[in-house]
The first five atom37 places (N, CA, C, CB, O) and aatype in JSON, in Angstrom:
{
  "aatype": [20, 20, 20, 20, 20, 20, 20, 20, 20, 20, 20, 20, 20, 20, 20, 20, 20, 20, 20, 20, 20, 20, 20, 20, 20, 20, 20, 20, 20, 20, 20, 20, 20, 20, 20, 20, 20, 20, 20, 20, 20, 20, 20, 20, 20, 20, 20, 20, 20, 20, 20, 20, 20, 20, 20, 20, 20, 20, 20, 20, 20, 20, 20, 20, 20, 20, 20, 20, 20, 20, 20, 20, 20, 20, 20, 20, 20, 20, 20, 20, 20, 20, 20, 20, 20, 20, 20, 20, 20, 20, 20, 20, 20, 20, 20, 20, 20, 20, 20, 20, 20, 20, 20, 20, 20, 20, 20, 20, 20, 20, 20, 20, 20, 20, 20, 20, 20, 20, 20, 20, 20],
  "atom_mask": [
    [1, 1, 1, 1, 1],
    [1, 1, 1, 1, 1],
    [1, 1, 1, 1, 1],
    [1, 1, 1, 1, 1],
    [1, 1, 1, 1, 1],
    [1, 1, 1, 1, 1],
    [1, 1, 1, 1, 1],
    [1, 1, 1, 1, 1],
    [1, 1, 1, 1, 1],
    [1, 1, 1, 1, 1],
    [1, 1, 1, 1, 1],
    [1, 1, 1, 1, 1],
    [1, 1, 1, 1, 1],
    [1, 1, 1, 1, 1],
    [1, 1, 1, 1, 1],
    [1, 1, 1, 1, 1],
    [1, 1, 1, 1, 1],
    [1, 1, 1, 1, 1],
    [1, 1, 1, 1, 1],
    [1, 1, 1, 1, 1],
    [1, 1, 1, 1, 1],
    [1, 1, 1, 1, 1],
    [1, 1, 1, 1, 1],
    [1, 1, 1, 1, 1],
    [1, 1, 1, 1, 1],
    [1, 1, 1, 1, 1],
    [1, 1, 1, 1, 1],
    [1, 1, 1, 1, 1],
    [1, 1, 1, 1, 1],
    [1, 1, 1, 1, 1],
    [1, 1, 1, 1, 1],
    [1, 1, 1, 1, 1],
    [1, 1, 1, 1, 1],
    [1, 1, 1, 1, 1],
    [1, 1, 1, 1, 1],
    [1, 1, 1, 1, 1],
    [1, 1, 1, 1, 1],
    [1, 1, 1, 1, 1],
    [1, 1, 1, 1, 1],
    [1, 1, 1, 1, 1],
    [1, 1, 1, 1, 1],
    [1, 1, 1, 1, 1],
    [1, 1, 1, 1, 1],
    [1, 1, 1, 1, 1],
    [1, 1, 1, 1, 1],
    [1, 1, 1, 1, 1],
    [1, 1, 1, 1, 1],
    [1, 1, 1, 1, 1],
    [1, 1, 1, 1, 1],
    [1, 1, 1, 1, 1],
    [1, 1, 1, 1, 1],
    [1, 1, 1, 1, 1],
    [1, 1, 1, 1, 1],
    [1, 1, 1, 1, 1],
    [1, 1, 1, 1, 1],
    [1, 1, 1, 1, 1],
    [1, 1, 1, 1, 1],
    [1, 1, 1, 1, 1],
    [1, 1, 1, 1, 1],
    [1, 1, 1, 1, 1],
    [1, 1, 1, 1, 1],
    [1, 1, 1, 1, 1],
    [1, 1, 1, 1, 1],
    [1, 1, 1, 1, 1],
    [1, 1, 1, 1, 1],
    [1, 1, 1, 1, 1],
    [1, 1, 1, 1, 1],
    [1, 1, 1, 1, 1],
    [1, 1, 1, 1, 1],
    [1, 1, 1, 1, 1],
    [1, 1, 1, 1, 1],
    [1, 1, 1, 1, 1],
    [1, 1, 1, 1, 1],
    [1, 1, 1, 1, 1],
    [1, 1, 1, 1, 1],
    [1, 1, 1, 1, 1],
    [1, 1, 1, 1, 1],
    [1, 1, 1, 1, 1],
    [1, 1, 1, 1, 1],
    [1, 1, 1, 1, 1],
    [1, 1, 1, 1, 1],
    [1, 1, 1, 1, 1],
    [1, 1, 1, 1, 1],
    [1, 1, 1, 1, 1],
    [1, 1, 1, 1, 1],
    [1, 1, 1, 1, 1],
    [1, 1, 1, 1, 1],
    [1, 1, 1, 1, 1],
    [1, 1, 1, 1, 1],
    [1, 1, 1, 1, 1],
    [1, 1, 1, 1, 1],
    [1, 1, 1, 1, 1],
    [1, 1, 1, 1, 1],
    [1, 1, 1, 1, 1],
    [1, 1, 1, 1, 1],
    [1, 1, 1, 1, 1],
    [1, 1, 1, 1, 1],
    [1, 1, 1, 1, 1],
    [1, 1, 1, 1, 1],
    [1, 1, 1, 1, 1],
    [1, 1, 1, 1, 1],
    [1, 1, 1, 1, 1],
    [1, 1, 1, 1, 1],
    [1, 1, 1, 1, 1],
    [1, 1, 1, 1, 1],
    [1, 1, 1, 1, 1],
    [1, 1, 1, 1, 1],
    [1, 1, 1, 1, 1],
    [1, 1, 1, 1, 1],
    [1, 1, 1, 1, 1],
    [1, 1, 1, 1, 1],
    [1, 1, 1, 1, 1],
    [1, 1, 1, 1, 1],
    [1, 1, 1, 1, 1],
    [1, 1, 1, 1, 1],
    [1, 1, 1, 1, 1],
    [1, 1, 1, 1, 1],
    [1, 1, 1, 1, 1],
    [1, 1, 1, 1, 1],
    [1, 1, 1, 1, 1],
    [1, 1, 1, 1, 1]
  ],
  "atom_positions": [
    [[61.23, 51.34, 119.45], [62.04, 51.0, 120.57], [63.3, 50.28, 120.1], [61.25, 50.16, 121.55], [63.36, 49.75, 118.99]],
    [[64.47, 50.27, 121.14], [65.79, 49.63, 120.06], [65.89, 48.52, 121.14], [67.58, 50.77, 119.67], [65.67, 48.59, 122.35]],
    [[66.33, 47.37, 120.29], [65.92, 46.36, 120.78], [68.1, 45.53, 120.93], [64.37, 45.57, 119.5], [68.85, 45.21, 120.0]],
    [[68.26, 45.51, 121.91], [69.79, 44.92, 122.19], [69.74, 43.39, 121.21], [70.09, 44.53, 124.25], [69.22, 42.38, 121.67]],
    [[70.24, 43.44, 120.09], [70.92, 42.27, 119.57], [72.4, 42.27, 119.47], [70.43, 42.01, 118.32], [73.07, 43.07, 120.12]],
    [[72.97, 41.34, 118.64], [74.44, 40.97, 117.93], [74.92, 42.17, 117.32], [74.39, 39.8, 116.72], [76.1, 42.5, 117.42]],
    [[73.88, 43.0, 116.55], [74.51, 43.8, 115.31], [74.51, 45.04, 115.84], [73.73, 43.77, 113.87], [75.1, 45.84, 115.12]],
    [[73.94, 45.62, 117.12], [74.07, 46.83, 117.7], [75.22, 46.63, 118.73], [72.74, 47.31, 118.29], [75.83, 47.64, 119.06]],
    [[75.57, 45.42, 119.3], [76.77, 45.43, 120.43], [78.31, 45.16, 118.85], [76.44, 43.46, 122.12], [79.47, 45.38, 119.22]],
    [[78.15, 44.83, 117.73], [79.04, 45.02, 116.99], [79.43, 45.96, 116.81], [78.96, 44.7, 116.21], [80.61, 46.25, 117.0]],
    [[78.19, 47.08, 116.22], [78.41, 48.42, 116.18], [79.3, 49.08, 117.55], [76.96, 49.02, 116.03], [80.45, 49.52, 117.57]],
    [[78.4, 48.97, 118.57], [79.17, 49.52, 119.29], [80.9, 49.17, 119.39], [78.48, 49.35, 120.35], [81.88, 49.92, 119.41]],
    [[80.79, 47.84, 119.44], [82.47, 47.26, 119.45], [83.18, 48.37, 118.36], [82.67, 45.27, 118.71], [83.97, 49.1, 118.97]],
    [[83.11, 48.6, 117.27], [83.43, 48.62, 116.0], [83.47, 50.24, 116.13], [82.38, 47.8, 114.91], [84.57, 50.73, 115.86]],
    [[82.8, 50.84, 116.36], [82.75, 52.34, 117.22], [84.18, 52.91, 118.08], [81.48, 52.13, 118.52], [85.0, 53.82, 117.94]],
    [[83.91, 51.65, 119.15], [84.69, 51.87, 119.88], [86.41, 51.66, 119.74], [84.14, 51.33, 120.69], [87.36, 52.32, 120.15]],
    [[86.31, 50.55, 119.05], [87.63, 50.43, 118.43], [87.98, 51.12, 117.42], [87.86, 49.34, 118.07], [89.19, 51.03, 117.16]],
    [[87.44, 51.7, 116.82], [87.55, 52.84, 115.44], [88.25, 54.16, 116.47], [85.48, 53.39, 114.48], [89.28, 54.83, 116.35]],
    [[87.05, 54.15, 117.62], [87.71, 55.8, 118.56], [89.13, 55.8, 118.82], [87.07, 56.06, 120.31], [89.92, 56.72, 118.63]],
    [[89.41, 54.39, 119.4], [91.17, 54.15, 120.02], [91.92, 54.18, 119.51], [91.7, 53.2, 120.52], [93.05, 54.39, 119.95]],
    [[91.5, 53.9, 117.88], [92.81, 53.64, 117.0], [92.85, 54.96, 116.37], [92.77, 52.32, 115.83], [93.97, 55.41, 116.12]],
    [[91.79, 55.67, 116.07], [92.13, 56.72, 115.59], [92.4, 57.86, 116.74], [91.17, 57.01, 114.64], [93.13, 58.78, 116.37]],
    [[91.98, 57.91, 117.88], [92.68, 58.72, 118.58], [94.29, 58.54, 119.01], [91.94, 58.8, 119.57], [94.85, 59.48, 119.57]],
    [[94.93, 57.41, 118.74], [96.39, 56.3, 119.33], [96.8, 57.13, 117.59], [96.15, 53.6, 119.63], [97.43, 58.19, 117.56]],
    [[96.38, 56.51, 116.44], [97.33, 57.16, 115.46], [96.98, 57.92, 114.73], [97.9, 56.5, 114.73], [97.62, 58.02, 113.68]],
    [[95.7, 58.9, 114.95], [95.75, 59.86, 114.04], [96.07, 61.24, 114.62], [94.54, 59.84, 113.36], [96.95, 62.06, 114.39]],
    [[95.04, 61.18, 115.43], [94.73, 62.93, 116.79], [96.0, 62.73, 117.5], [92.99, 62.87, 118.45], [96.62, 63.73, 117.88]],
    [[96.41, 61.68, 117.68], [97.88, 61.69, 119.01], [99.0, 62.66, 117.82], [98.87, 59.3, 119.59], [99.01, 63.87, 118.03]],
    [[99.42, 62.41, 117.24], [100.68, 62.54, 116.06], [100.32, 63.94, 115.97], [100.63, 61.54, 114.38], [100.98, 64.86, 116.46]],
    [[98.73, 64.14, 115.02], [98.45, 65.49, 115.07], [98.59, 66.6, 115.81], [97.66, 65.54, 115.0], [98.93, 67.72, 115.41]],
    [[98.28, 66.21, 117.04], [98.45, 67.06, 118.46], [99.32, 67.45, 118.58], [98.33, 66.62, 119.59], [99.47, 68.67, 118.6]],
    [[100.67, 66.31, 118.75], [101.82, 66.22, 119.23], [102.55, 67.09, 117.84], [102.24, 64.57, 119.63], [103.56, 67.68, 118.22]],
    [[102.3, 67.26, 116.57], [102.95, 67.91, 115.84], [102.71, 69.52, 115.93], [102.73, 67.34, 114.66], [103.5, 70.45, 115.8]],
    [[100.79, 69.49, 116.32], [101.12, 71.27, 116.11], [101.14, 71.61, 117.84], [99.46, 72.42, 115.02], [101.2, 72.83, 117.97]],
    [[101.12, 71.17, 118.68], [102.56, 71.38, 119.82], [103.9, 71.68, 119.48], [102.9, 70.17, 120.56], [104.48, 72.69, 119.89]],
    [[104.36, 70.88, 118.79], [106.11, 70.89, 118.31], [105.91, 72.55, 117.5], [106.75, 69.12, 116.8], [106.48, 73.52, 117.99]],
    [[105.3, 72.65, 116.61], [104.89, 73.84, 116.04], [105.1, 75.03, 116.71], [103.69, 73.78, 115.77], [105.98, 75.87, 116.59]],
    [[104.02, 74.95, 117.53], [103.81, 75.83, 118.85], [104.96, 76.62, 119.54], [103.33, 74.93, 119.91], [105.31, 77.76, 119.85]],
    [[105.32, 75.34, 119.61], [106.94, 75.66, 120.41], [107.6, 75.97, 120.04], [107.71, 75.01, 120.89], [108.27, 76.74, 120.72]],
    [[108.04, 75.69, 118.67], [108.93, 76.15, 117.75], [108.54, 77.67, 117.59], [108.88, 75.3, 116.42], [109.43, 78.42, 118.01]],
    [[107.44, 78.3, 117.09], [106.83, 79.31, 116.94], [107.47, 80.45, 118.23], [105.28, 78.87, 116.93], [108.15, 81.47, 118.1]],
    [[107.04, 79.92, 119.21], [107.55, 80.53, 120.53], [108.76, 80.88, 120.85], [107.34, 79.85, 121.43], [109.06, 81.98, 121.31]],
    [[109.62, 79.86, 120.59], [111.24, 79.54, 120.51], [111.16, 81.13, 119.43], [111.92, 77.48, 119.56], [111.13, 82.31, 119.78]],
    [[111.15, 80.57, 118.25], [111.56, 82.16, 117.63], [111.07, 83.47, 118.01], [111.24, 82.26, 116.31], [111.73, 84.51, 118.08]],
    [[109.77, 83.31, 118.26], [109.09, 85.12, 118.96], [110.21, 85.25, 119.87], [107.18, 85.26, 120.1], [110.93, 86.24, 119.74]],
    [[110.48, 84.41, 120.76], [111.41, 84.84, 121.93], [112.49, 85.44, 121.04], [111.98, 83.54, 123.02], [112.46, 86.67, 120.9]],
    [[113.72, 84.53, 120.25], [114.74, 85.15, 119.87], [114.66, 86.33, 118.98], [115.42, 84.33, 119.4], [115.61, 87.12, 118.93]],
    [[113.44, 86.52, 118.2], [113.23, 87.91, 117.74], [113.3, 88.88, 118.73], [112.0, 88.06, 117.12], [114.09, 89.82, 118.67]],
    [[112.41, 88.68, 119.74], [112.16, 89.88, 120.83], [113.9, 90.11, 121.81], [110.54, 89.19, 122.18], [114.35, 91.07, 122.45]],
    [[114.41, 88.82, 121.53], [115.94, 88.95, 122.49], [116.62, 89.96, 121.35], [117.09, 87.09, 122.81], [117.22, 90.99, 121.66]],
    [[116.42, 89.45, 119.83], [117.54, 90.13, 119.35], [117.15, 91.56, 118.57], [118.3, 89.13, 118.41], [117.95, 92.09, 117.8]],
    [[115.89, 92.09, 118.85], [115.6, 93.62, 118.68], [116.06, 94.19, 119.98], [113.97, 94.0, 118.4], [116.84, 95.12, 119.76]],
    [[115.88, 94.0, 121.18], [116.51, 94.51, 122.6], [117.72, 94.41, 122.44], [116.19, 93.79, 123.88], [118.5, 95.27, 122.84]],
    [[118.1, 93.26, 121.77], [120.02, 94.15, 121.41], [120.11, 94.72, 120.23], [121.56, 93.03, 121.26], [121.18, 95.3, 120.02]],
    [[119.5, 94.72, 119.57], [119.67, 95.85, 118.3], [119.48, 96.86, 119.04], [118.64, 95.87, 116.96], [120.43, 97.64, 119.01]],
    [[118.76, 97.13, 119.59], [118.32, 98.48, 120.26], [119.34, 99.15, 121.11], [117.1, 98.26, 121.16], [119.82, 100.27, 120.91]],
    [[119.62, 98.34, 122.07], [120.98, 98.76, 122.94], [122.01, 99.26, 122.0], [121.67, 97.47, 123.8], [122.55, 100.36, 122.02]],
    [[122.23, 98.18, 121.11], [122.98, 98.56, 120.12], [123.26, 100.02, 119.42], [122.57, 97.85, 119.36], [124.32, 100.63, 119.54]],
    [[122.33, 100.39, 118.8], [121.87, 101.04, 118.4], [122.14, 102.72, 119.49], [120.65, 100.28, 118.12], [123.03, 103.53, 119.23]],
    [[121.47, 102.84, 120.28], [121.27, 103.56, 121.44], [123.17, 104.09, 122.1], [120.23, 102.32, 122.61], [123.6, 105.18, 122.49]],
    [[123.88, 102.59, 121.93], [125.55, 103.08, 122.09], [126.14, 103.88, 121.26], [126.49, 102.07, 122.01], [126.88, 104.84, 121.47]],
    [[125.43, 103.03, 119.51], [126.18, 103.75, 118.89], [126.11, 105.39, 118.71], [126.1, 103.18, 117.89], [127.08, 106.15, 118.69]],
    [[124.54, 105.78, 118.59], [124.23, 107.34, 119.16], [125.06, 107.52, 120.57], [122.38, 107.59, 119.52], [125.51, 108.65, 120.74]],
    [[125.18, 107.07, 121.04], [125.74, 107.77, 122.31], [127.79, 108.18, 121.51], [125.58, 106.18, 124.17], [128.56, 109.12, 121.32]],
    [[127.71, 106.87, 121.35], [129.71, 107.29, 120.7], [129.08, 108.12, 119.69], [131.11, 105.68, 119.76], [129.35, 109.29, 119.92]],
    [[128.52, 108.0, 118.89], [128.91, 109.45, 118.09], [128.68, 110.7, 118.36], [128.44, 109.54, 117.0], [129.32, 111.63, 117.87]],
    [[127.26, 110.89, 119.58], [127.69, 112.32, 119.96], [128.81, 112.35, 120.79], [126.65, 113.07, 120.65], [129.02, 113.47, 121.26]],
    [[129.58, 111.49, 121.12], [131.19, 111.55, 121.91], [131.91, 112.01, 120.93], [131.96, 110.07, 122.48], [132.55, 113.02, 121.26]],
    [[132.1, 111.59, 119.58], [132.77, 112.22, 119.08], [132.59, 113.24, 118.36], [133.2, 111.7, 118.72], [133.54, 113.66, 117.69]],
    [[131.25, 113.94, 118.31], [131.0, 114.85, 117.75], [131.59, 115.74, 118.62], [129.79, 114.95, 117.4], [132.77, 116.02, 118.4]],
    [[131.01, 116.28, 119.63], [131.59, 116.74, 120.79], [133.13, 117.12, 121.12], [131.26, 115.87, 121.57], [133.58, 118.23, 121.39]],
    [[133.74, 116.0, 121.02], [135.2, 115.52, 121.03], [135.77, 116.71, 119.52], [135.32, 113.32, 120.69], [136.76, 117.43, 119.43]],
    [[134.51, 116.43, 118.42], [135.3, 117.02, 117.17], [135.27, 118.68, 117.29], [134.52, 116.5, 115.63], [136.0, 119.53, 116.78]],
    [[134.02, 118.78, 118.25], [133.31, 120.29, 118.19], [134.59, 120.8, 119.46], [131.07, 120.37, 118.83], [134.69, 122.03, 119.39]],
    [[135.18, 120.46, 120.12], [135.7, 121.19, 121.31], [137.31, 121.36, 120.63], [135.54, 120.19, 122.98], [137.96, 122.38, 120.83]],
    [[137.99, 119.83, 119.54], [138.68, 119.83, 119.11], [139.36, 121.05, 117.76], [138.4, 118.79, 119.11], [140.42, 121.65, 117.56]],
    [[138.01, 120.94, 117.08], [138.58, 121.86, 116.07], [138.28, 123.2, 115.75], [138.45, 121.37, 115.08], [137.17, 123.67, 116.03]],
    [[139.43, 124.07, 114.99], [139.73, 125.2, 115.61], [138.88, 126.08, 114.72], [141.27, 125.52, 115.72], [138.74, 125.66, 113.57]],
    [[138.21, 127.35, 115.05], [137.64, 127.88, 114.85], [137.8, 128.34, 113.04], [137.74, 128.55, 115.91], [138.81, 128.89, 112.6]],
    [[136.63, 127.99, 112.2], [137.07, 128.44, 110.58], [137.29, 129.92, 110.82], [135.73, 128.17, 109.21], [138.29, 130.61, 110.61]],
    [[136.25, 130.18, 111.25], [136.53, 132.1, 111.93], [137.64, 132.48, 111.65], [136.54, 132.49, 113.64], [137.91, 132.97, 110.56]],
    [[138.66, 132.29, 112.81], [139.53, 132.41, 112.72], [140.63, 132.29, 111.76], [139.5, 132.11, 113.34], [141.57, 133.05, 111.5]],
    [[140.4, 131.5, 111.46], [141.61, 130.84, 110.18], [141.34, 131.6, 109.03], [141.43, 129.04, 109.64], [142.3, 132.19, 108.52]],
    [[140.37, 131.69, 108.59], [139.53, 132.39, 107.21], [140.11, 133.96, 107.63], [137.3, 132.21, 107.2], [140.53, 134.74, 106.77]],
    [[140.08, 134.14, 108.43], [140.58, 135.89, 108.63], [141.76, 136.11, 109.13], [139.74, 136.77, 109.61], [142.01, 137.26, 109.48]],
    [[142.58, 135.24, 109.24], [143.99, 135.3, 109.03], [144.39, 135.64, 107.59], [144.57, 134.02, 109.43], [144.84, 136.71, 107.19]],
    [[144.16, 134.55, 106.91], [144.32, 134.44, 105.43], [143.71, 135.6, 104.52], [143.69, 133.15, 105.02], [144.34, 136.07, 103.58]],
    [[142.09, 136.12, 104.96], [141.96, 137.1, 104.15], [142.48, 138.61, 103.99], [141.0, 137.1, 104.19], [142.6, 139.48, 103.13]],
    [[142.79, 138.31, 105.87], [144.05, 139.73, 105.94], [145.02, 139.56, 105.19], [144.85, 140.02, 107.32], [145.2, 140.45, 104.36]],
    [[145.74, 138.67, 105.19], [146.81, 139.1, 104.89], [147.11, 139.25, 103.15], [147.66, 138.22, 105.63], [148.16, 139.64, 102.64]],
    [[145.89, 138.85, 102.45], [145.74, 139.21, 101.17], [144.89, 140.77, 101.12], [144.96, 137.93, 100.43], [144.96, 141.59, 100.2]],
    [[144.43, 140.85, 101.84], [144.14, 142.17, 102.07], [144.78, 143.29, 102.28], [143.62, 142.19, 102.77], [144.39, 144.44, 102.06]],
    [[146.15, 142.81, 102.88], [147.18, 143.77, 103.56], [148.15, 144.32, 102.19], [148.21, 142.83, 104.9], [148.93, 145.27, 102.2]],
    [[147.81, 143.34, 100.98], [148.29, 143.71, 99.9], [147.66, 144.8, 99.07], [148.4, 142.68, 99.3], [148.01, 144.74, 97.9]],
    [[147.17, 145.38, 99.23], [145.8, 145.78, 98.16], [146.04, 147.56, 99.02], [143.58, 144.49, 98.56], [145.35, 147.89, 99.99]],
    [[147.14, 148.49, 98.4], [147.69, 149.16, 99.02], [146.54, 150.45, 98.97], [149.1, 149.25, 98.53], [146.46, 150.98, 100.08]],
    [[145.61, 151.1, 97.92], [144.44, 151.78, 98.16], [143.65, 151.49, 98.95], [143.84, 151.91, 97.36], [142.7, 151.92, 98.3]],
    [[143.09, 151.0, 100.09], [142.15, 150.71, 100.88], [142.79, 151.03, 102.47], [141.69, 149.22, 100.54], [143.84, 150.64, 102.99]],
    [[141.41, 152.13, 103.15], [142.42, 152.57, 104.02], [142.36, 151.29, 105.65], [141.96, 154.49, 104.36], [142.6, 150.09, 105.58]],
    [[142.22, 151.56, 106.1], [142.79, 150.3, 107.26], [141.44, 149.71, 107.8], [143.84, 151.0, 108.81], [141.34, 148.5, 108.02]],
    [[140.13, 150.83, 108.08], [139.61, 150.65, 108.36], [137.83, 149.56, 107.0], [139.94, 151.83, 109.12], [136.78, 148.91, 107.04]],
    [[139.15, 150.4, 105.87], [138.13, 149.34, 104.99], [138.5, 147.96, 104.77], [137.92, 149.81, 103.57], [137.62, 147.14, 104.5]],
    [[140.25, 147.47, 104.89], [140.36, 146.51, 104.58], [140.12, 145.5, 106.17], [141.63, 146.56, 103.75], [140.11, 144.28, 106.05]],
    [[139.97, 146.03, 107.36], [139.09, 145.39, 108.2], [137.65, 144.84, 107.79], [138.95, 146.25, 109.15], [137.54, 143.64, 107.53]],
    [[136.61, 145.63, 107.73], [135.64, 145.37, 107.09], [135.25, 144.47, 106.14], [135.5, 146.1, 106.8], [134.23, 143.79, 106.04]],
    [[136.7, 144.61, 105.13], [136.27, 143.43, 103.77], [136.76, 142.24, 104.36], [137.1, 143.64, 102.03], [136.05, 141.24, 104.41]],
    [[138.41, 142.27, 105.0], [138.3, 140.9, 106.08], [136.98, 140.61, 106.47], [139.09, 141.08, 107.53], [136.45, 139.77, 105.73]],
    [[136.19, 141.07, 107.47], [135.29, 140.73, 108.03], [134.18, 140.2, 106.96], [134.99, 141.76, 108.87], [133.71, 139.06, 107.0]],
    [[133.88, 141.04, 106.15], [132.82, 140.15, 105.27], [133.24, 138.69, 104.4], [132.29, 141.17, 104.13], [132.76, 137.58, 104.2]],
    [[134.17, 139.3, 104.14], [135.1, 137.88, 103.38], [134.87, 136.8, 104.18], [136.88, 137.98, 103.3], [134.2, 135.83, 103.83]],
    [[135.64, 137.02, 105.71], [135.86, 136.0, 106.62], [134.03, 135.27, 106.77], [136.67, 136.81, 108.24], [133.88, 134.05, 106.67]],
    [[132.96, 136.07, 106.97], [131.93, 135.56, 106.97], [131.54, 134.8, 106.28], [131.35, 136.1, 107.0], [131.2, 133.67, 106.62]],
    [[131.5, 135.33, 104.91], [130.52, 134.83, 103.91], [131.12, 133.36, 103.46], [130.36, 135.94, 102.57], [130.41, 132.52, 102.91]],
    [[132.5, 133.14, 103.76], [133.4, 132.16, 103.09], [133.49, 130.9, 104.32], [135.06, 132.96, 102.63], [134.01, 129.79, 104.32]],
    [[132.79, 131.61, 105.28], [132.8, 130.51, 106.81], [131.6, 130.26, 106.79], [133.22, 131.08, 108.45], [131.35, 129.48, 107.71]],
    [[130.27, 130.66, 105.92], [129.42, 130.27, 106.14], [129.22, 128.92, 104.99], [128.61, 131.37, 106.26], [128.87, 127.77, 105.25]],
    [[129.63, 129.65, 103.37], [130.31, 128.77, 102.56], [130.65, 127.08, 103.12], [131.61, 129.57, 102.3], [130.12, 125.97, 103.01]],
    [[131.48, 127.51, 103.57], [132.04, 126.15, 104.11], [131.62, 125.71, 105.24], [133.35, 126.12, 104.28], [131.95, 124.53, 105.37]],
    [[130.98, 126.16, 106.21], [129.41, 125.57, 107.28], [128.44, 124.43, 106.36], [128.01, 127.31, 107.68], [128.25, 123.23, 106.54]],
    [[127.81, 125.59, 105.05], [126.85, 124.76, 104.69], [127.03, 123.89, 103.54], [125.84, 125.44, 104.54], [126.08, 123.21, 103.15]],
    [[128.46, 123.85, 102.81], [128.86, 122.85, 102.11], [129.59, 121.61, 102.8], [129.61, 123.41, 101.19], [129.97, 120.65, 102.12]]
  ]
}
């Protein structure tokens, strides 16, 4: 049986004042630091997540302007077709054995093969 003296109401005193002081300066500070942590932690997830949503937008404009100017370049510039078979005629038109209907033809292949040339280079 426990019997109430001096040295068990010490204990208890001694208990109890041990709880206050170490909850006042050890657990308080502790707490209060990985809170600050916490928050801090949070604080940045947020500005990560703010600044991928503008990368993204970002991002998303700049695809948009460049198919503007692709577009812009595709409506702008003038057909190689064309140009390539200007030029091969008229080196063609030199080449006095070939009758009219062949140096059409070699235009035409010329003009191809040299527009595709320059497509895929």
């Amino acid at each position: 049986m426990i019997t109430f003296n001096l040295t068990l109401l010490a204990q208890m005193a001694n208990f109890f004042i041990a709880y206050v002081l170490l909850g006042k300066f050890l657990l308080k500070p502790v707490y209060n630091a990985i809170k600050k942590e916490d928050e801090e932690k949070k604080t940045l997830q947020d500005a990560v997540l703010n600044e991928a949503a503008e990368l993204a937008t970002k991002e998303m404009r700049k695809k948009e302007e460049w198919q503007a100017v692709q577009r812009i370049f595709q409506e702008q510039s003038p057909s190689t077709q064309s140009t390539i078979s200007l030029d091969v005629n008229d080196g063609i038109k030199k080449i006095p054995s070939l009758t009219e209907t062949d140096k059409a033809k070699l235009s035409k292949i010329i003009a191809s093969q040299v527009g595709r040339k320059v497509i895929h280079d």
